[in-house]
N, C-alpha and C positions, 0 to 999 in steps of 0.2 A: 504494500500500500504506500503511495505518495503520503508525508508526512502533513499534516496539519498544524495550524499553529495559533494559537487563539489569541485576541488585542486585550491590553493590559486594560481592561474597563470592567473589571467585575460586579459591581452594579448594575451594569448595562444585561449583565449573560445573567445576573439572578434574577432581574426584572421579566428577562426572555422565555428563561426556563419556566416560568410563573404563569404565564399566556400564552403558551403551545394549547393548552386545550380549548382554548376558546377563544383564538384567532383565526382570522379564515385563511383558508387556503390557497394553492392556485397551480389544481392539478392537472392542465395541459398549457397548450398552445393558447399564448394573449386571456388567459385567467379561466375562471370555474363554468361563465357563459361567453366562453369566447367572442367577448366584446372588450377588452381593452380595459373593463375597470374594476377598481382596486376600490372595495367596498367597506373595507375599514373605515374605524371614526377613532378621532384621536391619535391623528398624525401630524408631525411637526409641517409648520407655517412658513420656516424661513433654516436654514442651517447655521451652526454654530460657524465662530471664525475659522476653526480650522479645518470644517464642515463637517459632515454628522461623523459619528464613532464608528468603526471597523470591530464590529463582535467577533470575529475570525476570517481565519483566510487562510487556503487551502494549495498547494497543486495540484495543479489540473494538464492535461496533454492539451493536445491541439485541437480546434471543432468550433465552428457556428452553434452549437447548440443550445438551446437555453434552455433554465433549471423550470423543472415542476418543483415542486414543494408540496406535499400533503401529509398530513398524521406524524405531522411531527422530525418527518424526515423529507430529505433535498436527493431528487435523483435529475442527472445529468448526463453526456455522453462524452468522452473525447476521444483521441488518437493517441496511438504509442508508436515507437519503435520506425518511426522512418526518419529517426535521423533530422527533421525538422528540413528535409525537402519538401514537403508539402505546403510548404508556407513562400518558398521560393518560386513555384513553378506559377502559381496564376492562373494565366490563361492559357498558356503555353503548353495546351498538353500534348501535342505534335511530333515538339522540341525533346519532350522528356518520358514519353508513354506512359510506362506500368509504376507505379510508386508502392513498392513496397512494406506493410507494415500490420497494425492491427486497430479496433476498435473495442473502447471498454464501456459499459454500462455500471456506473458508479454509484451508490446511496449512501449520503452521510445525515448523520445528525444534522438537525436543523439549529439545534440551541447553542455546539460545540460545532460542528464541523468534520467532528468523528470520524472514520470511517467503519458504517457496517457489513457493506459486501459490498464486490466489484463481480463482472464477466467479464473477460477477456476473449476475443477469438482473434485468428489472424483473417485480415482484408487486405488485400492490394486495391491501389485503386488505380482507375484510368478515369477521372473524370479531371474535369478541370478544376481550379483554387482548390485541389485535394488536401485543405489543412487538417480536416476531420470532420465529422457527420454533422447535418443539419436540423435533425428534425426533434424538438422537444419530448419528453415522454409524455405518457399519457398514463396515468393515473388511476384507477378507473376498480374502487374498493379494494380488494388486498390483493389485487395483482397490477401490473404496471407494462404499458405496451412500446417497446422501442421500434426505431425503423433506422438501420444504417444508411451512410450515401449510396453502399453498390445494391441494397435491396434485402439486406438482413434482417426478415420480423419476426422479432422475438417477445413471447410472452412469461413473463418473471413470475412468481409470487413475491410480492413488496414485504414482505416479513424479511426474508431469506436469501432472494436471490436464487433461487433454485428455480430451472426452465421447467414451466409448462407445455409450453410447445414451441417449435419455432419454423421459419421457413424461410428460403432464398426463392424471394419471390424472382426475380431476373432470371435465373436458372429455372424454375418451375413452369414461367410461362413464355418463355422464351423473349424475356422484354431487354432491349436497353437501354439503360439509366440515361436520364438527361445530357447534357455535355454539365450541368453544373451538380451533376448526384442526385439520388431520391432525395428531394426537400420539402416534399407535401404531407405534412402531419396527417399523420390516420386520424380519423373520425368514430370513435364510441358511442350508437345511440341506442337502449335496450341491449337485447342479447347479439347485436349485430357490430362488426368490424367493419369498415369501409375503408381500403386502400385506392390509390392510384398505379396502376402498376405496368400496362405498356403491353407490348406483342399485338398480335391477331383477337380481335373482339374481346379484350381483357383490359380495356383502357383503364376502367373499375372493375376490383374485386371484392364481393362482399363477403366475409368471413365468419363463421360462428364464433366468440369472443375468446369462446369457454373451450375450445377443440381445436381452432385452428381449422378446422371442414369448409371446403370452399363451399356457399349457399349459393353463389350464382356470379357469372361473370359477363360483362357487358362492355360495349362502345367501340370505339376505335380513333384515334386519334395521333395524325402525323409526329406530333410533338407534347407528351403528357404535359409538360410545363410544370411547375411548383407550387400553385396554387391550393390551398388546401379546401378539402370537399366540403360545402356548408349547408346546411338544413334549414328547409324550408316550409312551414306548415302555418296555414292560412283560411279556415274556414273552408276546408277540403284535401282534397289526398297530399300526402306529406309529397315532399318532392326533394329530391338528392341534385344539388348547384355541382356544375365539374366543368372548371373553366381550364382549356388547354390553349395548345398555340392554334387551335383550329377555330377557335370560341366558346360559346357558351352553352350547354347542354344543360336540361333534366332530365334525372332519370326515376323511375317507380324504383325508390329502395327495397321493395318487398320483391320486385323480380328483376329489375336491372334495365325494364324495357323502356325507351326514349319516349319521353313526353314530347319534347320539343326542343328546337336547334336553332341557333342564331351566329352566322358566322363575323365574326371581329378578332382580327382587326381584318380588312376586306383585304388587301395585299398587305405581304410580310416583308418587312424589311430586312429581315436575315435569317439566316436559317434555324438559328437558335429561337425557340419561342422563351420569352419574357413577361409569358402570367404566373406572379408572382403574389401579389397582395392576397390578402383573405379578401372576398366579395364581402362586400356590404352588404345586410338588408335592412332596410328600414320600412316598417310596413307592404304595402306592396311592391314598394324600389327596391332593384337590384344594382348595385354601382361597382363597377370595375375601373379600372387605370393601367395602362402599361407604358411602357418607356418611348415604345415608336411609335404608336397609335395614337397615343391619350387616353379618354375616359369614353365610359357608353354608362348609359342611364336607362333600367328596363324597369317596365310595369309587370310584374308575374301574374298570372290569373289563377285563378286557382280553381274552380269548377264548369269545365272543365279544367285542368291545366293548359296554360297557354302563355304568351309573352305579345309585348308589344314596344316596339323600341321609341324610346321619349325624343334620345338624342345621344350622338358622339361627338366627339371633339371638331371642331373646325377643320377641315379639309387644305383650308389654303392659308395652314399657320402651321408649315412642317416644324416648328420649332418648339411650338405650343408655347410662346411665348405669353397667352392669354387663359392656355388649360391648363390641366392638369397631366403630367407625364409622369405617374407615379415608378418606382420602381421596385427597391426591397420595403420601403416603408407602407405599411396599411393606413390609411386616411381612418379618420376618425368623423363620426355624421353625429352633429347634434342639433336640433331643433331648427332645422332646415339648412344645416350647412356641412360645409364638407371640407376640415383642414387636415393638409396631405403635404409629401414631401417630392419635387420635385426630382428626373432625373440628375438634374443639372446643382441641385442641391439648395431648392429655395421652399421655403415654406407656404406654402398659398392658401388662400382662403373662398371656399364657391357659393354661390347659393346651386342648391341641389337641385331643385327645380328647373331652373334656365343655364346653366355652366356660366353664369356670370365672377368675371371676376372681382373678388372684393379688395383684397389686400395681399401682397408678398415680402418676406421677410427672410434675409439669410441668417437674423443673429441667430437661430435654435443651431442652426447647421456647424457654427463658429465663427471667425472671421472674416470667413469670406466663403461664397457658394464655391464648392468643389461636385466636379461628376461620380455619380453614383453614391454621393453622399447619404446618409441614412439618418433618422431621429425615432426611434420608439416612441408612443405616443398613448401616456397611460391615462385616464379619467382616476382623480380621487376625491369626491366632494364638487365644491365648486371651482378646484386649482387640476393642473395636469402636472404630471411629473413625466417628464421626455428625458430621455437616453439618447445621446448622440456618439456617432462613432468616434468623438476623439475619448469616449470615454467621461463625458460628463453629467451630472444630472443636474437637470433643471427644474424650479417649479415656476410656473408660468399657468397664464389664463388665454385661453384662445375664443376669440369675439369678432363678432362678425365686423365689429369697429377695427378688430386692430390684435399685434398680438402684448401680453406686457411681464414681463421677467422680473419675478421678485426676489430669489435667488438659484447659485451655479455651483458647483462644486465637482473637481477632478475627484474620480473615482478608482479610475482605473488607466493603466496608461495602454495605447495602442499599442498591439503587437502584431496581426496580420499585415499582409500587401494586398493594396490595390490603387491601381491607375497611379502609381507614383506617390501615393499617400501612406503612412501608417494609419491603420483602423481596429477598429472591435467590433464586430458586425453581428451583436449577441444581445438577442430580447431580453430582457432582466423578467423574472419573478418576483412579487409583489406579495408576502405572507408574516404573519405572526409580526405584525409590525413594520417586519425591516422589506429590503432589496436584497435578493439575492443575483448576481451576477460574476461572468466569468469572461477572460479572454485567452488566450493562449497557453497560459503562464499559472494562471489560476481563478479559482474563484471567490467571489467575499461575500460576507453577511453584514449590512450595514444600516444600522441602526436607524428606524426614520420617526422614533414612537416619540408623543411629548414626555418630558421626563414627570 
């Protein structure tokens, strides 16, 4: 086990120890209703000078993955054993092919940092930015569901760590991984598993949770993309959202068969697809973003199943200098608006109805707008707390007026490559008070409770 090491603030960890049971959680992907907020009351306003306290902090290998957090314990993913070429190579998989190495499935104490059980298996990769896996655990009562970059699903019992089942989905269905790795968090809803998985009429695969038994497999699509699967139920039959690089798809979760299809982006600008974000839903709105297209706005209908397109982006703004060109960041919809982070690395503000532009702002970003810049974007109360990739948190208010920054604080220092920048391109979890977050090097627990 990578050693642990806990921040001299013992108050801080008796305080913590104290409210594991009755603090919430936030057991997958963007929190417990994968909407981005952070439901606790009685979280700090502003950070101290030297900014909040560091309850511990851990080694961690290499990976985009970000921590669940439930019952008291933090599971996460990273990489071993390549040597730390995976952080070198990029995009350059061409340049440098096969990498390598292995993938661990990690669970520590949430109060210390501990560690109670690791997996280990060996993975090579051939994807591109191979620093380590992307996709969050999932959570989901006393078992816990990972998904490697080359397509490793594996089911834990969360006590223990001991496999319930697992599978190489790539191998099983003859899929191959994106050029950027499997990075589409699986979906738990009832006794049902929903991957994205790729090959001949296997776009989606739905899984019994408890067995691993495939229920039924569906779709097809040139480019799965990253997007992860989202649920949709509205005064009529539920509906399974699977946005690829082909566009937009329903499917009947109970047998996989298409409701209905919408192609976006209409031409591809490259051959890599670039759906990315979590879909939005907001009542009957479905809102998407990607980096070459921009955004599209759909009406879903529900009985029958059906859609109806509001609007995309402006045609003759390749720049999107007026839209929105989201990329790794998910936009956040509240009360008719829609703030999201540019490709180019600016912060914008829409109303959702008409794509009108309201406001744009680089300070979340840093300095200055950088390409493919990223900001996580958490709701807590009536304040947000954003994560930026140089590693900062922020709490700030976002308004259709405007945005406004009350305070910043370095967290964590950048340690991936991209586009000539150092980054940390990792969604933090929000639980028992604190943040939990990692970058290459490690991960911390940092204290965000009023004292």
């Amino acid at each position: 086990m990578q050693p642990c090491f806990k921040a001299i603030v013992p108050f801080v960890f008796s305080l913590l120890s104290g409210q594991l049971v009755c603090a919430d959680d936030w057991p997958r992907w963007m929190g417990e209703k994968m909407d981005g907020i952070w439901r606790e009351t009685g979280i700090i306003e502003s950070f101290p000078e030297n900014g909040p306290p560091v309850v511990w902090r851990c080694k961690i290998g290499g990976g985009y993955t970000g921590p669940a957090v439930a019952a008291g314990r933090v599971f996460v993913m990273d990489r071993l054993k390549d040597s730390g070429k995976g952080r070198e190579v990029e995009n350059e998989l061409r340049k440098h092919g096969e990498v390598p190495g292995s993938e661990r499935v990690l669970c520590l104490d949430a109060a210390t940092g501990k560690a109670i059980w690791s997996h280990t298996y060996e993975r090579s990769y051939k994807i591109a930015y191979p620093t380590g896996p992307r996709c969050t655990p999932f959570v989901d009562g006393e078992r816990v569901y990972t998904l490697g970059a080359m397509g490793d699903l594996i089911c834990f019992q969360a006590s223990d760590g001991k496999v319930a089942w697992e599978k190489q989905i790539r191998d099983e269905y003859g899929a191959r991984p994106p050029l950027w790795g499997y990075a589409a968090h699986p979906l738990i809803v009832g006794d049902r598993l929903f991957v994205t998985v790729g090959g001949k009429d296997s776009a989606v695969v739905c899984f019994d949770k408890h067995t691993g038994t495939e229920i039924w497999r569906a779709a097809n699509a040139s480019d799965i993309g990253y997007a992860p699967l989202v649920w949709y139920e509205n005064q009529g039959p539920a509906q399974l959202i699977f946005w690829s690089g082909d566009g937009v798809e329903s499917l009947d979760p109970n047998t996989g068969k298409s409701f209905w299809q919408l192609v976006f982006p209409e031409t591809k600008a490259q051959a890599a697809a670039t759906s990315i974000m979590t879909p939005q839903i907001v009542g009957q709105r479905l809102f998407v973003s990607e980096y070459y297209a921009g955004s599209l706005l759909l009406e879903v209908q529900s009985d029958p199943p059906g859609v109806r397109e509001l609007w995309r982006s402006i045609k003759d703004d390749p720049k999107h200098e007026k839209s929105l060109n989201a990329l790794m960041t998910t936009p956040f919809v509240e009360n008719g608006y829609v703030y999201g982070v540019t490709g180019e690395g600016e912060m914008r503000c829409f109303e959702l109805e008409t794509n009108a532009l309201q406001w744009s702002d680089t300070k979340p970003l840093g300095e200055k707008a950088a390409e493919f810049a990223t900001c996580f974007i958490i709701k807590n109360g009536e304040r947000f707390f954003l994560f930026n990739d140089q590693g900062e948190l922020i709490i700030a208010q976002l308004l259709p007026e405007g945005y406004h920054e009350f305070a910043r604080a370095k967290i964590l220092e950048p340690s991936g490559a991209a586009r000539g920048r150092a980054v940390v391109w990792t969604y933090p979890a929000f639980a028992n008070g604190c943040m939990f977050v990692r970058n290459d090097k490690e991960i911390v627990c940092v204290n965000l409770k009023k004292e």
